[in-house]
N, C-alpha and C positions, 0 to 999 in steps of 0.2 A: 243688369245681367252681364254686359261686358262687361267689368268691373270682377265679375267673379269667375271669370275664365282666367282672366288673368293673374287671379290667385293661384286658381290652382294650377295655370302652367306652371307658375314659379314654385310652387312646393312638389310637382314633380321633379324639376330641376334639381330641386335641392336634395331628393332623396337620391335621384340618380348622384351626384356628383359625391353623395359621402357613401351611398351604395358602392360605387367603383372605388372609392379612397378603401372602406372595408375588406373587400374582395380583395383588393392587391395586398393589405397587411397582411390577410388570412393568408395566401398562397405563399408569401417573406416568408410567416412564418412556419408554415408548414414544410419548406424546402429546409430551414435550419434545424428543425427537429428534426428531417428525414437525415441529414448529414450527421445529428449526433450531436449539435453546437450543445444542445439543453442537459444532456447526459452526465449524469453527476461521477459517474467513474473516469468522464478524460479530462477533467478536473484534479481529479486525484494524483498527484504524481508520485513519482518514486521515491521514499523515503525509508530511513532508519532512526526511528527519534531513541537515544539513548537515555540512561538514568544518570542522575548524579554520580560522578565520578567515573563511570565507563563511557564508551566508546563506540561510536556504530557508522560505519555510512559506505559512501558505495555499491549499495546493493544490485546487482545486474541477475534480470532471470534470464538464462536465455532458451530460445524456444524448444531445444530438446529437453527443460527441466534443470537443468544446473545452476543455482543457485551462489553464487560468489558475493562477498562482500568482506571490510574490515572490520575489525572487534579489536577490543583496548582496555586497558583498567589502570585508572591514576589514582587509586586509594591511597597506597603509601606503605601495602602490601604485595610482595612477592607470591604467586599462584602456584604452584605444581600441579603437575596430573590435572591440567583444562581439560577441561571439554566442551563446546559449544554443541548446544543442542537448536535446531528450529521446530518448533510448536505452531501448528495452524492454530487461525482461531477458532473459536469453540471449542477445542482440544482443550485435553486437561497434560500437562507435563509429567511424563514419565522418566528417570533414567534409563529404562529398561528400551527406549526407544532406539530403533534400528536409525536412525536419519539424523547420524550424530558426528561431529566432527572433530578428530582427537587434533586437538593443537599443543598439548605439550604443556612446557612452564610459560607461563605468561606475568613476567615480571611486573614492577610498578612504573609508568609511565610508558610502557611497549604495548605495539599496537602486532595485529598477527592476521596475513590474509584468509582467509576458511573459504570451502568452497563443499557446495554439497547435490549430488544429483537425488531430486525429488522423486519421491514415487508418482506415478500418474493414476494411483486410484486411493480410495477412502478420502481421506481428511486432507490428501494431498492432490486431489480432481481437479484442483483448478488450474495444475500447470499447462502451459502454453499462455494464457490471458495476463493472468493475473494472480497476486499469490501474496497474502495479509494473516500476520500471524509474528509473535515473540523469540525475543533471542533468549534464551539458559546459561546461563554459565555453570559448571559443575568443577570445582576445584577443593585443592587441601592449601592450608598456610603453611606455615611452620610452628605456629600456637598448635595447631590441629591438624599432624599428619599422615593420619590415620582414620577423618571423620569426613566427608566428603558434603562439602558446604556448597549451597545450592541457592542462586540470584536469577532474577529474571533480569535483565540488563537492558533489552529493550524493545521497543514495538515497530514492527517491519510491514509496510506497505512497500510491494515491488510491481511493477507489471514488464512483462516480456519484449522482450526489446527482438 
């Protein structure tokens, strides 16, 4: 009968001692996920990933909506009459979109700063946070100056600085 006491002090023991190892991991990790550690959007940072042959980076949103970044084209054609459009995602690309930025001629290997204030309602709600959505290019050549040629050039993850 002694013999079996002293079982089970020692298997109390041992519950206790990995019961307290458990509880302390639970509480680690439940402070890290109240902080946000586990959160897959402050993972994500600010990008402009561009297409073959254009240009994209620097994207800065800042908290009243203003959208800036660089755009570029090293085709080996000269652009007239640019325009750079932003497209949230889910959006489908219009020309007819009000949130558009007239940049001009945008020669081959020229890079051109754009800057655009976002609306803060519809398809553009998520300014202040964060803001994931395409760049447009709308321009003519010289082949074609009179037909308005239309690229998506590249995909914009920004969040508010």
């Amino acid at each position: 009968m002694f013999g079996r006491k002293t079982k089970a002090q020692s298997a109390m023991e041992y519950l206790m001692t990995y019961g307290w190892a458990i509880l302390i991991i639970a509480v680690v990790l439940g402070a890290l996920f109240s902080l946000g550690v586990f959160n897959s959007s402050s993972l994500i940072g600010t990008s402009c990933v561009a297409l073959s042959g254009y240009y994209c980076a620097n994207p800065v949103l800042s908290q009243s909506g203003v959208l800036t970044l660089t755009v570029g084209q090293a085709t080996g054609t000269d652009y007239s009459a640019a325009t750079v459009y932003i497209v949230p995602s889910g959006s489908t690309f219009s020309p007819s979109d009000a949130n558009a930025i007239i940049t001009g001629g945008l020669s081959s290997g020229q890079t051109a700063p754009v800057s655009i204030t976002l609306s803060t309602t519809g398809a553009y709600s998520t300014v202040g946070t964060a803001f994931t959505g395409y760049v447009w290019l709308v321009y003519n050549t010289p082949t074609s100056p009179s037909s308005n040629l239309e690229t998506q050039i590249a995909t914009l993850s920004v969040k508010s600085s």
